[in-house]
C-alpha positions in Angstrom: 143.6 109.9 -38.1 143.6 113.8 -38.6 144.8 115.9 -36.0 141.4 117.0 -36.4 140.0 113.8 -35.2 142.4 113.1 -33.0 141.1 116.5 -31.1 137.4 115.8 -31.2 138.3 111.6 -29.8 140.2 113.1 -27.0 137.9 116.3 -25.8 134.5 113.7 -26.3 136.7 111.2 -24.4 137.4 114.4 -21.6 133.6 115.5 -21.8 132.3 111.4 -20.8 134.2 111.4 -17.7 132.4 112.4 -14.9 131.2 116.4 -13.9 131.6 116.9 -10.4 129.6 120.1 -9.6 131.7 121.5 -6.9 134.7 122.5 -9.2 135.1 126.3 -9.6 134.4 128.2 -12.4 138.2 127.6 -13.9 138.0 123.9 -13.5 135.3 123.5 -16.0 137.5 125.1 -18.8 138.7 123.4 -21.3 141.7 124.4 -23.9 141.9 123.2 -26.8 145.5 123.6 -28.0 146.0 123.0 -31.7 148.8 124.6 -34.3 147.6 128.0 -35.9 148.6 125.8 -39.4 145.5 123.3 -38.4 142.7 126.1 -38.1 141.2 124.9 -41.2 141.3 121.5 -41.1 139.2 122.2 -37.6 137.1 124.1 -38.3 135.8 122.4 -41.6 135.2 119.6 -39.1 133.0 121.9 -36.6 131.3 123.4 -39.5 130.2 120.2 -40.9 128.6 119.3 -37.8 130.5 116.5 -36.4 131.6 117.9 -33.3 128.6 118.4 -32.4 126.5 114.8 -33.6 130.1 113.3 -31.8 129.7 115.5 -28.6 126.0 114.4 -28.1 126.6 110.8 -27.5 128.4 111.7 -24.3 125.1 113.0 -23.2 126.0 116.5 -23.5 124.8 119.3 -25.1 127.4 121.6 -27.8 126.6 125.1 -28.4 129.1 127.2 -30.4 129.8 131.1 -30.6 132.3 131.8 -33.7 134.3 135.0 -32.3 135.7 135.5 -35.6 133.7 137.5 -37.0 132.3 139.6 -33.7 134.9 142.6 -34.1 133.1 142.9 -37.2 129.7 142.8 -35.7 130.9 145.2 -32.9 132.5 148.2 -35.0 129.4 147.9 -37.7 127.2 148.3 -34.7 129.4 151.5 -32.8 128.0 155.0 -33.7 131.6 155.9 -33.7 132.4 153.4 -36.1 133.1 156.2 -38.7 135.5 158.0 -36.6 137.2 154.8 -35.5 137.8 154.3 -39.1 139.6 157.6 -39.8 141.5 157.5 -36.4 141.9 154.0 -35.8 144.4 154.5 -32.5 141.2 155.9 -31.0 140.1 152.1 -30.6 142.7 150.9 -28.0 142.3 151.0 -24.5 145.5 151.7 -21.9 145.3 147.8 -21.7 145.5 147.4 -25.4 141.8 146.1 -25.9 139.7 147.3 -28.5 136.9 149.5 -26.1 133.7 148.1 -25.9 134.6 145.4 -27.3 134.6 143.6 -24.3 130.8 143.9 -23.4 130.0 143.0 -26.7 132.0 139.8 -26.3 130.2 138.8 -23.1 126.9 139.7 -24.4 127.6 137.9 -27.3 128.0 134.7 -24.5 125.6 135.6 -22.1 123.1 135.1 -25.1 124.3 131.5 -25.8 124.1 130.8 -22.2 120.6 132.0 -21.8 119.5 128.0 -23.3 122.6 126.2 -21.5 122.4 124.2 -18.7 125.1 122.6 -16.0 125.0 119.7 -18.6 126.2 121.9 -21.9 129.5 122.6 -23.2 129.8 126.4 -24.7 132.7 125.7 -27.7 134.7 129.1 -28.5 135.9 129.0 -31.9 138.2 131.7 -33.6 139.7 132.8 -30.7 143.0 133.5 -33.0 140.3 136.5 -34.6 140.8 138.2 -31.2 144.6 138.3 -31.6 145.9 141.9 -31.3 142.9 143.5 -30.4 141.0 142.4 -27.3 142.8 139.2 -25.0 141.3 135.4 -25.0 142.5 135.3 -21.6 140.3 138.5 -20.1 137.9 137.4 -22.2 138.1 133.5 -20.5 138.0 135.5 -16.7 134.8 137.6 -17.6 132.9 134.8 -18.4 134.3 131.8 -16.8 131.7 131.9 -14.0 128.8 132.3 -16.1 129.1 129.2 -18.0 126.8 127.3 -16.7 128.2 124.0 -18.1 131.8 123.8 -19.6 133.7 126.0 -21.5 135.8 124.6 -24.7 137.8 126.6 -26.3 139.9 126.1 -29.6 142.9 127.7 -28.9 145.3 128.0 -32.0 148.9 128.4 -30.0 150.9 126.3 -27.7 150.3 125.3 -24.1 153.5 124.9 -21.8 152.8 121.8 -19.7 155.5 123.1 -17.6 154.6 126.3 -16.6 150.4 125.7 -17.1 150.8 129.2 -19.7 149.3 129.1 -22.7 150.5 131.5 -26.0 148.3 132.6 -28.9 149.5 132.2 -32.3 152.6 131.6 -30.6 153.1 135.0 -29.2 155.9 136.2 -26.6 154.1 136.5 -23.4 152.5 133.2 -22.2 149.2 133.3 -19.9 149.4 130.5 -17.2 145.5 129.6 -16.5 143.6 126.8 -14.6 142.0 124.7 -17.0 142.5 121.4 -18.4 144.6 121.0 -21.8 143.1 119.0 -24.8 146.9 119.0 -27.2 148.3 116.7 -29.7 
């Protein structure tokens, strides 16, 4: 069996157990944690559909938001998009996030929300996109509480089972986070 497999049997095997609705908001989050090497081979398996026809015999519903190409969508949108362009430092915030990015990230959520209920999963795919300009984990803590279902996110990196800390694209600085790890 694939890894890729292997990922979708255990998260539909997570997503049949039971949903107690009195978990916080970091409870219902789900990391995916896969090497950066297997992007591909994942995503050629979400594309074709089988994550979702697989996650729907549990009962539950499977929306997706791709974030890969959103940075796109965001700068093509900015009126300062131009003078990003020719001054590219001008995009960084003191907290080394693309600016405005961030709203654009959780609108781009909010909108798959609006058709969600308790009994969805939101799937983030591409986080590893995000890497070096905005962070997966402030994006995780804007919208962890307005997921109405669960949040699954593909997570290309490493998760330290001792320490809880997950690290995209194997970066040096881990981020230790609440939610339940999906690994192979």
């Amino acid at each position: 069996m694939s890894l890729a497999q292997t990922i979708l049997e255990k998260l539909k095997e997570y997503l049949t157990l039971p949903w107690p609705q009195n978990v916080s908001a970091r409870e219902r989050v789900v990391m995916v944690v896969y090497p950066p090497n297997d992007e591909r081979k994942l995503r050629r398996l979400l594309e074709s559909g089988e994550f979702s026809r697989e996650i729907a015999t549990t009962d539950h519903g499977w929306t997706e938001l791709d974030l890969g190409p959103e940075f796109s969508k965001w700068l093509a949108g900015s009126e300062y998009a131009e003078r990003y362009l020719q001054r590219p430092e001008r995009l960084w915030d003191d907290s080394g996030n693309i600016r405005g990015l961030r709203e654009h990230l959780i609108h781009q959520v909010a909108e798959k929300c609006k058709a969600m209920t308790s009994n969805d999963v939101l799937a983030l795919v591409g986080g590893g996109s995000l890497f070096g300009l905005f962070s997966v984990s402030s994006l995780v803590e804007q919208i962890e509480s307005h997921i109405p279902g669960r949040l699954v996110i593909f997570f290309p990196g490493e998760h330290d089972a001792k320490n809880n800390s997950y690290r995209l694209l194997g970066a040096k600085d881990g981020w230790g986070y609440l939610a339940v790890p999906i690994t192979c």
